[in-house]
C-alpha positions as CSV (number, residue, x, y, z in Angstrom):
1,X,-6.0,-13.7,-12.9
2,X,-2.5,-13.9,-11.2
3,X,-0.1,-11.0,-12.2
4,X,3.4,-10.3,-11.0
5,X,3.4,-7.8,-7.9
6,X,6.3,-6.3,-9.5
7,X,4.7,-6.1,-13.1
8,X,1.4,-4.6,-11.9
9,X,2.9,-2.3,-9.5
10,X,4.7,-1.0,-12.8
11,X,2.2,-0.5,-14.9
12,X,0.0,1.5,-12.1
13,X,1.7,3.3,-9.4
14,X,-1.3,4.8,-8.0
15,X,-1.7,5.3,-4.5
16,X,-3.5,1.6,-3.3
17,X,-6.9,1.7,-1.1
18,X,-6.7,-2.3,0.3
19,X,-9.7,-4.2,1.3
20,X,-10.1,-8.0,2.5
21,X,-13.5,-9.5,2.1
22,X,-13.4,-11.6,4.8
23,X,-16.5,-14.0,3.7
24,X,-18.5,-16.9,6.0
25,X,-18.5,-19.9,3.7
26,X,-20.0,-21.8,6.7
27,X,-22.7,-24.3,6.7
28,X,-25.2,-21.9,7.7
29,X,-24.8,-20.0,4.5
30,X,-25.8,-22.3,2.0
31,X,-28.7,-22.0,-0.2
32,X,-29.9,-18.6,-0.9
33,X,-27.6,-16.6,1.3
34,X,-24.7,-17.8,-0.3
35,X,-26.6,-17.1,-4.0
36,X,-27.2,-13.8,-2.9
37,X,-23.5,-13.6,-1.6
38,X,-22.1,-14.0,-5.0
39,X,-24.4,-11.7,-7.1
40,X,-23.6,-8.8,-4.4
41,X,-20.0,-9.6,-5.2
42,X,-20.2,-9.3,-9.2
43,X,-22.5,-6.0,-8.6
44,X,-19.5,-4.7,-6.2
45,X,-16.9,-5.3,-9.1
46,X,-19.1,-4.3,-11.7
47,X,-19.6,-0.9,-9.4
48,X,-16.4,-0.1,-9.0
49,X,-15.5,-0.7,-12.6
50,X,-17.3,2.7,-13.0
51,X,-15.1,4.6,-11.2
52,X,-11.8,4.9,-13.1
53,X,-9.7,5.9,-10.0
54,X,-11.4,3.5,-8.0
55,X,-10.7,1.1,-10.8
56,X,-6.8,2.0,-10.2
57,X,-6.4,2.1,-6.5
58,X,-9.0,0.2,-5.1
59,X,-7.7,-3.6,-4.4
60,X,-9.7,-6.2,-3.1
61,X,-8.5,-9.5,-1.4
62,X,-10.7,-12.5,-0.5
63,X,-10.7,-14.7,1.8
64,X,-13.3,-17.2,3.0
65,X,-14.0,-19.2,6.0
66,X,-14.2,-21.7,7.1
67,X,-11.9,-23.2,6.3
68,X,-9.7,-20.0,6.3
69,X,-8.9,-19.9,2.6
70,X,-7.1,-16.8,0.4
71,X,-9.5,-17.0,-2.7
72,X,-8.7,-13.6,-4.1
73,X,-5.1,-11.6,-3.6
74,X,-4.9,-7.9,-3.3
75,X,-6.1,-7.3,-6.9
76,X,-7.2,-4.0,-8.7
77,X,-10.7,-4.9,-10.2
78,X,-9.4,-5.5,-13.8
79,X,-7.6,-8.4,-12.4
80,X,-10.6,-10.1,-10.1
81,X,-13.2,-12.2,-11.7
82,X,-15.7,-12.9,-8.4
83,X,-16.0,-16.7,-7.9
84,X,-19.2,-18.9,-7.1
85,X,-18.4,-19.7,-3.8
86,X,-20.2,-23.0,-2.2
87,X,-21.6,-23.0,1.4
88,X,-20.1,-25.9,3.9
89,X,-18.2,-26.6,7.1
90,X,-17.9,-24.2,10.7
91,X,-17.5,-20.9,11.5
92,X,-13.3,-20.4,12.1
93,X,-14.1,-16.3,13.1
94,X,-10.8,-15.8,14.9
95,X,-8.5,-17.5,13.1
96,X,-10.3,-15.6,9.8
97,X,-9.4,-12.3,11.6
98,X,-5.4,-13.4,12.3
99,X,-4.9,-14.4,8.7
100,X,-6.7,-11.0,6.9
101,X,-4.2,-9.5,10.2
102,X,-1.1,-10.8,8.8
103,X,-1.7,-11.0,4.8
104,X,-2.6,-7.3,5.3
105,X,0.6,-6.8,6.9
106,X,2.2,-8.6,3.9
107,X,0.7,-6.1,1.4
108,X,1.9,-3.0,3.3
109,X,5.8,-4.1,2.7
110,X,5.1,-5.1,-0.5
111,X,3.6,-1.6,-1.2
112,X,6.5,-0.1,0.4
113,X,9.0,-2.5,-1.1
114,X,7.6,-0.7,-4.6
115,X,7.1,2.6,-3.7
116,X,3.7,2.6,-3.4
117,X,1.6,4.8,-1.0
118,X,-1.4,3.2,0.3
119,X,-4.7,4.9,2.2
120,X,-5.7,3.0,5.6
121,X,-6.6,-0.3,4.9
122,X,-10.2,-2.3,5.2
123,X,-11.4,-5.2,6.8
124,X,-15.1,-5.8,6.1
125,X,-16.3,-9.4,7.9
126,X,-19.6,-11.0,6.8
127,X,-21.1,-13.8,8.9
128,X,-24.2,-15.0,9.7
129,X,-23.5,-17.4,12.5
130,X,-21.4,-17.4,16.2
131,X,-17.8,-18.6,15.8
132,X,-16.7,-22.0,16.2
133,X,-13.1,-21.3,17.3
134,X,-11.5,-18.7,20.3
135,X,-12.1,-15.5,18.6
136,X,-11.0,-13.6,21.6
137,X,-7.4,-12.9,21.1
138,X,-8.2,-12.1,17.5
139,X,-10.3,-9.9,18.3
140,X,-7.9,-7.9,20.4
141,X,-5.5,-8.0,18.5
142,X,-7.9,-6.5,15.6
143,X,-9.0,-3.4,18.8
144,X,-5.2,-2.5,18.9
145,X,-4.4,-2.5,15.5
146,X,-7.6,0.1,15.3
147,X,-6.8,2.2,18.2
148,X,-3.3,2.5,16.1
149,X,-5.1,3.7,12.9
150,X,-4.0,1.1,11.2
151,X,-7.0,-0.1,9.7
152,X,-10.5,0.3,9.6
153,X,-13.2,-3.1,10.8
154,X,-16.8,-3.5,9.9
155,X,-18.7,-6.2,10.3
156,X,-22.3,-7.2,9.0
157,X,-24.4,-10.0,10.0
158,X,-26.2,-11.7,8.0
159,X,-30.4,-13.3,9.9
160,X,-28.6,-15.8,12.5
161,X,-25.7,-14.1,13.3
162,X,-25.1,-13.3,17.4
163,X,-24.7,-9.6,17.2
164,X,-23.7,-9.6,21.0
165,X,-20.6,-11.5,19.7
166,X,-19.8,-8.9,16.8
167,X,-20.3,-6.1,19.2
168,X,-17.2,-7.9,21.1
169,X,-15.0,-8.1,18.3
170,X,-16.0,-4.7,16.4
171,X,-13.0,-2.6,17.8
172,X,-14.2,0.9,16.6
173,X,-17.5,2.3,18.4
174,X,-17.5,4.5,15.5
175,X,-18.7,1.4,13.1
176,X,-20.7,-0.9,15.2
177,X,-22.1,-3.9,13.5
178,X,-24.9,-3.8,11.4
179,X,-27.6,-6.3,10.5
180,X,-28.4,-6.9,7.3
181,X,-31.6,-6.2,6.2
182,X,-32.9,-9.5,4.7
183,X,-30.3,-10.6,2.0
184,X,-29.7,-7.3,0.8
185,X,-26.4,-7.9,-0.3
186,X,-26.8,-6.3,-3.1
187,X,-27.6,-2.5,-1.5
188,X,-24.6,-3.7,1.0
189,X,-22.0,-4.0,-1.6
190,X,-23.0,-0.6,-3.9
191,X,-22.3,1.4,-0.5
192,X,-19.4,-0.3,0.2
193,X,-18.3,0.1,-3.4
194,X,-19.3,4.0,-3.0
195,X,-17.6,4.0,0.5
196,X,-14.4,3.0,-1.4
197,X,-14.8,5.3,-4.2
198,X,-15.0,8.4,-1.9
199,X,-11.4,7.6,0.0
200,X,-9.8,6.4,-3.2
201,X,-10.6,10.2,-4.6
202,X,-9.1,11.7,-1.2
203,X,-5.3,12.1,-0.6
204,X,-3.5,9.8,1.3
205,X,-3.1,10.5,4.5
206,X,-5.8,12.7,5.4
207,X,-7.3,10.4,8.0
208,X,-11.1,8.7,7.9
209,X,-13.4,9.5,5.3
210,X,-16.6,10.4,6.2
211,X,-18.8,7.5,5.4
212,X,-22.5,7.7,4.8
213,X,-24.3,5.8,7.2
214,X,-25.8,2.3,6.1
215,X,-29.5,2.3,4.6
216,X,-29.2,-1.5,4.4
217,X,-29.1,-2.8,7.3
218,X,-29.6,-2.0,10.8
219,X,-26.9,-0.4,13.4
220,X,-26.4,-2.6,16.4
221,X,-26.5,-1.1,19.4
């Protein structure tokens, strides 16, 4: 559902808690993995739908990959219906990273432009394979923009992925990549939706939320 920025900023000018999905839609994914993809992502708006600040502030934007493509912009949950997304195609992981880089960039003026305060954005990769592209400068530019607070990285893989890799491009020593256990997706987006929750009910500003540590999956280390 497509809304004016303008319009929606209008109607709800609370304080915005940003988070890109950034989603392998790579060959590798198809079949059940991808299934279990899109039921984790109706339970994650369907859990946050329970949480009426969470409801206001929390915005979630989509994109998938490869190819790199914006399925879902910055949207509160009322205005995000989770798609069916189809498995195909290679693994683009760096150029994934740049674009969720710059369109998060975007929505900080645009929360600005409006008056909006916003809490430390999310980035939250899901993959199950190695990337197909030159990752490396992404993921550098992803360390700096963490060591400047600017946002906060995780990164799960799904059975396939190469950890060794992720550890490379996870910026933040604090949140190493985890394994998912199985295709627990599920368990992996109710934690993430809980994660949300608990900075959306802090006040901006006030640095990292503690998170709870992952039952789902298993730290890499």
């Amino acid at each position: 559902m497509a809304v004016d920025k303008k319009v929606k900023f209008a109607e709800n000018k609370e304080p915005r808690c940003p988070v890109i999905l950034l989603l392998d839609t790579s060959g590798s994914m198809s079949g059940q993995p991808i299934q279990e993809l899109n039921k984790g992502l109706v339970t994650l708006k369907q859990e946050l739908e329970q949480d009426s600040l969470a409801s206001l502030r929390v915005e979630v934007a989509i994109v998938t990959f490869g190819p790199v493509t914006m399925r879902q912009d910055f949207a509160t949950v009322d205005y995000w219906t989770p798609e069916q997304y189809t498995a195909g195609d290679v693994t683009p992981t760096g150029e994934a990273i740049n674009y969720a880089l710059d369109i998060l960039e975007d929505a900080k003026q645009s929360y600005k432009q409006n008056g909006i305060q916003y809490y430390r954005p999310w980035i939250f990769l899901i993959t199950d394979g190695e990337p197909t592209d030159q990752w490396q400068s992404a993921a550098q530019r992803l360390k700096q923009a963490s060591n400047d607070k600017k946002l906060t990285f995780f990164v799960v893989g799904v059975q396939g992925a190469n950890m060794h890799i992720l550890k490379q491009i996870a910026p933040d020593p604090a949140f190493p990549p985890v394994a998912l256990n199985g295709l627990n997706f599920s368990s992996m987006f109710k934690w993430l939706s809980a994660s949300l929750s608990s900075v959306s009910h802090s006040n901006v500003g006030t640095g990292q939320v503690t998170i709870q540590q992952p039952a789902w999956g298993t730290i890499s280390t």
